[in-house]
C-alpha positions, 0 to 999 in steps of 0.5 A, spaced: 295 190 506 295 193 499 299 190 494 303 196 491 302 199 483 306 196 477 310 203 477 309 204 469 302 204 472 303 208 478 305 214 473 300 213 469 294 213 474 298 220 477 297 224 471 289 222 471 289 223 479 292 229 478 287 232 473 282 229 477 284 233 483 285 239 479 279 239 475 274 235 480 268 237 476 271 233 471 268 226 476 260 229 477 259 233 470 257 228 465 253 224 471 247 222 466 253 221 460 256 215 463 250 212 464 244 211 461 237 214 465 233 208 463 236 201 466 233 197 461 235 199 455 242 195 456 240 188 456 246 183 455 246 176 452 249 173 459 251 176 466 259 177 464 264 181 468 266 187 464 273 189 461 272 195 459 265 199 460 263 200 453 265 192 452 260 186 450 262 180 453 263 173 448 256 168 450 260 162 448 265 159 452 271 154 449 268 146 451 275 143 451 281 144 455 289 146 452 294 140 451 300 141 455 307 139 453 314 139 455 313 146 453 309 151 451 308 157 448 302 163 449 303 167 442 302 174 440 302 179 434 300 184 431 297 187 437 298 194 434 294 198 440 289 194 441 289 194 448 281 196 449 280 189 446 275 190 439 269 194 444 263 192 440 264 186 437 263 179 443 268 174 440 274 179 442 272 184 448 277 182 453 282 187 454 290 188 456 288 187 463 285 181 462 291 179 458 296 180 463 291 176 469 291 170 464 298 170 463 300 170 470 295 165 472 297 160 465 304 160 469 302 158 476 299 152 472 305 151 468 309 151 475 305 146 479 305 141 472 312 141 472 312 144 464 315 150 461 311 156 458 314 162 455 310 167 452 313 171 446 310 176 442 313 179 433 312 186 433 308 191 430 304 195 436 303 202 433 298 204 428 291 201 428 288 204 435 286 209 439 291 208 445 297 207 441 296 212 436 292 218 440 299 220 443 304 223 439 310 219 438 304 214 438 305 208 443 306 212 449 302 211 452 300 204 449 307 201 451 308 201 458 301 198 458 304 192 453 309 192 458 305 188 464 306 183 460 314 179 462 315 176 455 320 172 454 321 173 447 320 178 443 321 181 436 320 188 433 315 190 427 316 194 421 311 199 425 316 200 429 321 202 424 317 208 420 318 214 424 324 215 427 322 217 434 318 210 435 324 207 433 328 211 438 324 210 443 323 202 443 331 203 442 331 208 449 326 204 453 323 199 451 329 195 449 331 196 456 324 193 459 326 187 456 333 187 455 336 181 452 330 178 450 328 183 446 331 180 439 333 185 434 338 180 429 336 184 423 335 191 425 339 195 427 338 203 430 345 210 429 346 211 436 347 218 437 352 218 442 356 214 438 355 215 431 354 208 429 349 202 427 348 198 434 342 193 434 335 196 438 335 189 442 340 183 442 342 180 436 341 173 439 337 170 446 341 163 449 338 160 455 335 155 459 328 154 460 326 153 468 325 146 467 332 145 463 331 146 455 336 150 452 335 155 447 338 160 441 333 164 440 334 168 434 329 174 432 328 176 424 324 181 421 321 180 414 326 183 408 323 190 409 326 196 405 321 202 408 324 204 414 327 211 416 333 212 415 335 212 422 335 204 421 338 199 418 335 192 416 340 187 413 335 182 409 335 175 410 340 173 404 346 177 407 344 176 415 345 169 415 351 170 412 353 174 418 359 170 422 356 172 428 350 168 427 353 163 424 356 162 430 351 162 434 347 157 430 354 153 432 355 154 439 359 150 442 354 149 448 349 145 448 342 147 444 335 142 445 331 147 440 331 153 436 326 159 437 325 164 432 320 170 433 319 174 427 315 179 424 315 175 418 309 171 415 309 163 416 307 161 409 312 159 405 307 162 399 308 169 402 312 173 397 315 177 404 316 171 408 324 170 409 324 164 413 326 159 409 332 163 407 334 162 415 331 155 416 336 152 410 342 156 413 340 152 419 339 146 418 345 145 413 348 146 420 344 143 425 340 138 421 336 135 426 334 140 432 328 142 433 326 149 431 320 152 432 318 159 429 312 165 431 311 169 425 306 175 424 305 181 419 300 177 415 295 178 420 292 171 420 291 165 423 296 159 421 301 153 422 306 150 417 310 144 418 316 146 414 319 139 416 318 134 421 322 137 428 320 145 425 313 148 425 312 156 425 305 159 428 302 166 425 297 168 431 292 173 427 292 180 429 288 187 433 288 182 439 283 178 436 287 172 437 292 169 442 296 163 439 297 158 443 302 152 442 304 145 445 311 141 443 313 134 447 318 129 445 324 134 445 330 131 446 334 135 453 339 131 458 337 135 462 330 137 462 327 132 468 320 127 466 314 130 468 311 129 474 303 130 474 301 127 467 293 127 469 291 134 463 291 132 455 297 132 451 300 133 444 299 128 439 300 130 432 307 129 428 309 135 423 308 133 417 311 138 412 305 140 406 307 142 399 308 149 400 314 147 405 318 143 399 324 147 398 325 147 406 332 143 407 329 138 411 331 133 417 334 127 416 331 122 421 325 121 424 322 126 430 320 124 437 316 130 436 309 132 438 305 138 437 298 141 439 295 149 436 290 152 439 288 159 437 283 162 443 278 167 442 281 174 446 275 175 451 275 174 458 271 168 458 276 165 454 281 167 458 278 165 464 275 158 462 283 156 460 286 159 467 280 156 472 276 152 468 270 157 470 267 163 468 270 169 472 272 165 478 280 165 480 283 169 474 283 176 475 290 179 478 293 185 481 297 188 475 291 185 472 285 189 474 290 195 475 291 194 468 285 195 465 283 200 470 288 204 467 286 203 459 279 205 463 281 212 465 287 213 458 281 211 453 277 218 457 284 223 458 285 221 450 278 222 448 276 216 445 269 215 447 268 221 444 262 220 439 261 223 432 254 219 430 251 212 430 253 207 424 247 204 422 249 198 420 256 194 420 260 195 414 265 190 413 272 190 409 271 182 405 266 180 409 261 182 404 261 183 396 265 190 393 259 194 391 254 191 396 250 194 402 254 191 407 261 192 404 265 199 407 267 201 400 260 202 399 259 207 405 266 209 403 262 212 395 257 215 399 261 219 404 266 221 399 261 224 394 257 227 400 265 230 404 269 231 399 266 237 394 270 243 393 265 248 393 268 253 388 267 247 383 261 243 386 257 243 380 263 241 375 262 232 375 268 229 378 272 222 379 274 221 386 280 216 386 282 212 392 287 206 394 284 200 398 290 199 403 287 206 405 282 203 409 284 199 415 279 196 418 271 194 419 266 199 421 260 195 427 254 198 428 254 203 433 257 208 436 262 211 431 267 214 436 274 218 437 277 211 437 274 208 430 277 214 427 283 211 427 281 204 427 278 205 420 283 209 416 289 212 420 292 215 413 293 222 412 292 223 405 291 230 402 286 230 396 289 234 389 287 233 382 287 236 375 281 240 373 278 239 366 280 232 364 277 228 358 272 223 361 274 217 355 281 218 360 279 219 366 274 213 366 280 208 366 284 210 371 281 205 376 281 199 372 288 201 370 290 202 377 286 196 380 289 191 375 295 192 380 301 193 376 301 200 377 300 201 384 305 194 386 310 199 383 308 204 388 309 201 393 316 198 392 318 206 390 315 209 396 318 204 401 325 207 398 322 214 398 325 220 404 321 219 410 318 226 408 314 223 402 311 217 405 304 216 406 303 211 411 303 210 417 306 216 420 305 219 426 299 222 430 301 229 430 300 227 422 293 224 422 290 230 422 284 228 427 282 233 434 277 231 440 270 235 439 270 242 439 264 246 443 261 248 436 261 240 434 259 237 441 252 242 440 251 239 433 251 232 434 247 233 441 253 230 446 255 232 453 261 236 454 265 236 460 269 243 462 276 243 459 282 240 463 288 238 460 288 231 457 294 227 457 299 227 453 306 226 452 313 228 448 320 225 448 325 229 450 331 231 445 335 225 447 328 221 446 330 217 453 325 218 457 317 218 457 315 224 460 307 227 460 307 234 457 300 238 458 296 241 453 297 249 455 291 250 451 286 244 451 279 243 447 273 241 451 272 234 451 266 229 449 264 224 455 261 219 450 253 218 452 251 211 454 248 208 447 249 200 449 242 196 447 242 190 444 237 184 442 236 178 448 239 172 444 243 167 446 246 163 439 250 157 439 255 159 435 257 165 432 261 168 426 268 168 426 274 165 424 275 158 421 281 156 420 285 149 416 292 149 416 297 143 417 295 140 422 288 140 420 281 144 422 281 143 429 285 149 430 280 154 433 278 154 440 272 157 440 268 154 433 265 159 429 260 159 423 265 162 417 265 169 414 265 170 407 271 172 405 271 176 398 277 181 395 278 186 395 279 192 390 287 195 389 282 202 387 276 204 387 273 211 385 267 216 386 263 218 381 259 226 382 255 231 380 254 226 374 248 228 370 242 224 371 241 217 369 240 217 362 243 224 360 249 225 356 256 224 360 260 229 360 266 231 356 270 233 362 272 232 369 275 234 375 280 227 377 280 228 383 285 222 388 289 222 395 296 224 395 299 217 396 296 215 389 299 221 384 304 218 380 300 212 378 294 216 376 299 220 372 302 215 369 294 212 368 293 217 365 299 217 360 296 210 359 289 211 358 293 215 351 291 222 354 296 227 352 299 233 355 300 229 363 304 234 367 305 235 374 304 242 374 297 242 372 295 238 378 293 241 385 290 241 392 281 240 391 281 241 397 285 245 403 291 241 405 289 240 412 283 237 410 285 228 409 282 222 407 282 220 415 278 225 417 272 223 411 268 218 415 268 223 422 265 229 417 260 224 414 258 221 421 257 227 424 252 230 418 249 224 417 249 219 423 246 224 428 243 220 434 235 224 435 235 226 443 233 220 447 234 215 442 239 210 443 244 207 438 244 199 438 251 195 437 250 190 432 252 184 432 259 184 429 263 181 424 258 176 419 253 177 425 
């Protein structure tokens, strides 16, 4: 007998059912773009079963088994539309589908050794990846997939807070998913029907374990100031002032342990970081209690001991990391001995590190030990904790619907669609600026090559640009629908002023990379109206539409006939989620099968390494480092300069995304340039035209792929 569907999945699959049924060319159109007419171009390092289609799966399996405590935790963050899992890079292929599989699988284990597992999660789950941010609110078709997860505890993220409609529909929606364990204790929404603030979640979480720990779960997001003005958030300085929160830290029942889940970093040194604000409030009343903190944000791999009965555990970011965390040793009445003790257990004490000194400290000795593991998110790793072999055992139901269901949602959302072949991997950090490999490089040619107002191409220019415009690496490979927004989201304009002195223009950047300026920037613009901030806004502000015909010619792809693609709208009341057709759908692009890579087999491969406050044996999986090197506050183009020797010119055009103008005014006014005006400054190019759409164009004149060639994926980060 079939087991039925999950029913957000089942909704999902009907809507691309429906399309199939209505369009069934849509199943034989493309027959030799989904495959490859030579079998032999694809060769893979080692027979894996795949996740997604397109994805390359990890060589390299964990060699040790997880510690397991009195009770135990799985841990995620910053998952920010990940879902697909990164396609092109082997350490963290594994999908949402196989996320859900392992969890489900983890807890059956827990069950049989007589342990608690809670599963938590701290928010952030918009603005980073094509299934979330290729609907409009993003997220709407992400969330219900993130929603196979039953979570225990979760926290919300400053992604969520932005635009009014995402946070409207996790108030409407996804708080009800979850209900009281969706803790909100800081963040607060207007309820239109009420004309009040009300909390998006529940203030506070108490309950007891399955096996008898009592918990109060408290959820705290960072000192936040750039949300909508739909929402309220109430910094840490006053929240633990709040008598409600006071009282719940006093309960009169009994609390074994506090958890605390938070989109907040866990380094005492991060300037956002507002834990130490709560854990004094905490411990001045409780002061020997147990507390364990999950924090995010920072998008790092991290434990801190704050003292010795509290840690606080960050788990990286983009689905590249699943925290895993062990404590035994609580002190419960009424939690019962454990009864099969045959699997390692925690051994390390929390001992508190410099950077924790101005936490309140417990006074008395801990009977707590504690174990950490940061797990590469790939199958393999996955299956090796759930089964102890590689595929054996670990798939679900839910599971494989899941995946089956990000399948079909990455091509109703265009996704696969390719622009060009990236011929190398262009990195962030892991490269020099200004060195081959690093993505500013790229980011130099592209914007000298795209972004030319024909009317002025020959005057010289100064393309100024911010760092944080750039979101993520770009691997070598196909670069696609999905990399667009993985790469840069942001949906800056080009303005400039003509005829700039060039002993002015030409100290911009240096004054502006120093810091001071662009820091003031951000603290303005996190106060501005919604309307003039330039981050992380909705797609429908993104600019960015499948191929056209005209495209899909020119860059030698197959096209499929037209068939709506599947989107969604929130109604008036954002209260339900509902899909809502294209009346008038672009083609779409079915991406050619362009996977061949090299037969190795390495040992080891690049990744994290990763020191913290319990030591160096953190990472589940070893790695060879990546280099790490900073990265630029601004960088800028130089363009139609005359030739190498020749005089510089007098006068340019300064030309910079929209987000920086002020600060390149005040720059300029700076750099002693007299006469600086706003009313001078104009569109360089036309206003549709934006820094997110820069490397699409530039792929698609650039990185064509001849007919009949392939395009190799690379070997990834570091690789």
């Amino acid at each position: 007998m079939a087991l039925p569907l999950p029913p957000i999945l089942s909704t999902l699959i009907l809507l691309i059912s429906t399309a199939l049924f209505i369009f069934p060319s849509l199943i034989v159109a493309c027959d030799s773009c989904t495959s490859p007419s030579n079998t032999n171009e694809i060769v893979h390092t080692r027979l894996i079963k795949r996740i997604q289609p397109d994805a390359l799966g990890s060589p390299i399996a964990p060699s040790r088994p997880l510690e397991w405590g009195q009770v135990n935790f799985l841990h995620t963050t910053d998952t920010h539309g990940w879902l697909e899992g990164h396609i092109k890079e082997r350490n963290y292929g594994g999908d949402w589908g196989d996320y859900v599989s392992f969890v489900r699988t983890m807890r059956g284990l827990a069950e049989e050794r007589g342990v608690d597992l809670l599963v938590v999660d701290c928010g952030d789950l918009h603005d980073g990846a094509g299934l979330s941010d290729a609907t409009t609110p993003n997220g709407l078709v992400s969330l219900p997939l993130f929603e196979e997860i039953d979570y225990d505890l979760l926290a919300i993220g400053n992604h969520e807070l932005y635009v009014a409609a995402i946070s409207y529909e996790h108030f409407y929606n996804f708080s009800r998913i979850y209900g009281d364990r969706y803790v909100t204790s800081n963040v607060e929404i207007m309820n239109p029907a009420t004309g009040n603030f009300e909390y998006i979640g529940s203030k506070y979480r108490y309950f007891t374990t399955k096996m008898g720990l009592r918990i109060m779960a408290f959820g705290v997001l960072f000192n936040f100031g750039g949300n909508s003005n739909s929402t309220r958030i109430t910094f840490a300085q006053d929240f633990v002032k709040q008598q409600w929160f006071l009282d719940a830290v006093n309960l009169p029942e009994p609390i074994d342990m506090f958890v605390l889940v938070g989109h907040n970093p866990v380094a005492p040194n991060e300037t956002s970081s507002s834990w130490q604000t709560v854990h004094n409030t905490i411990r001045a009343l409780r002061p020997n209690t147990p507390i364990q903190y999950f924090g995010g944000h920072n998008h790092i791999r991290d434990l801190k001991a704050y003292d010795n009965k509290a840690t606080a555990l960050g788990s990286g970011r983009y689905c590249e990391t699943l925290g895993w965390l062990s404590i035994d040793g609580v002190p419960s009445p009424s939690y019962g001995p454990i009864q099969n003790t045959s699997y390692p257990r925690p051994t390390a004490l929390a001992v508190p590190g410099p950077l924790s000194a101005n936490f309140t400290k417990s006074n008395t000795s801990s009977s707590l030990r504690y174990s950490r593991r940061y797990l590469d998110w790939n199958r393999l790793t996955f299956a090796f904790h759930a089964a102890g072999s590689q595929d054996a055992n670990l798939d679900t139901h839910n599971g494989l619907v899941t995946t089956g269901a990000i399948t079909a949602l990455r091509q109703q959302l265009n996704l696969t669609s390719v622009y060009g072949c990236a011929p190398r991997t262009y990195c962030v950090s892991c490269a020099p600026f200004g060195s081959e490999g690093n993505i500013f490089t790229l980011l130099n040619t592209a914007y000298a090559t795209v972004v030319v107002n024909e009317s002025r191409a020959d005057v010289p220019r100064i393309i100024v640009s911010n760092g944080g415009n750039v979101r993520f690496d770009l691997v070598q490979g196909p670069f696609t629908y999905d990399d667009s927004f993985i790469v840069s989201p942001f949906t800056n304009t080009f303005r400039f002023l003509p005829n700039v002195p060039f002993e002015f223009a030409n100290q911009v950047t240096p004054i502006l990379d120093a810091g001071p300026h662009l820091r003031r920037r951000k603290r303005r613009s996190l106060s501005a109206p919604k309307s003039h901030q330039k981050r992380d806004l909705s797609t429908s502000d993104f600019g960015f539409s499948p191929l056209t015909l005209q495209e899909a010619q020119a860059t030698n792809q197959c096209l499929d006939p037209p068939h709506p693609p599947l989107s969604h709208h929130v109604n008036s009341d954002l209260d339900t989620r509902s899909p809502k057709p294209n009346p008038k759908p672009p083609a779409r692009i079915t991406r050619r099968q362009l996977i061949a890579r090299q037969d190795t087999s390495p040992d080891i491969l690049p990744g994290y390494t990763t020191t913290d406050d319990l030591g160096t044996d953190g990472d589940d999986t070893p790695h060879s480092r990546i280099p790490s090197f900073p990265v630029p506050n601004a960088f800028s183009v130089n363009s139609s300069f005359p030739e190498a020797g020749a005089p510089l010119p007098e006068t340019v055009d300064l030309v910079w995304v929209d987000f920086l103008e002020e600060v390149v005014l005040e720059a300029l006014m700076e750099a002693g340039m007299e006469g600086v005006a706003e009313a001078g400054v104009g569109y360089y190019l036309e206003e549709d035209f934006t820094s997110n759409l820069v490397l699409r164009e530039y792929a698609m004149r650039e990185w064509k792929v001849p007919e009949g060639e392939s395009c190799r994926v690379g070997e990834g980060i570091g690789g």
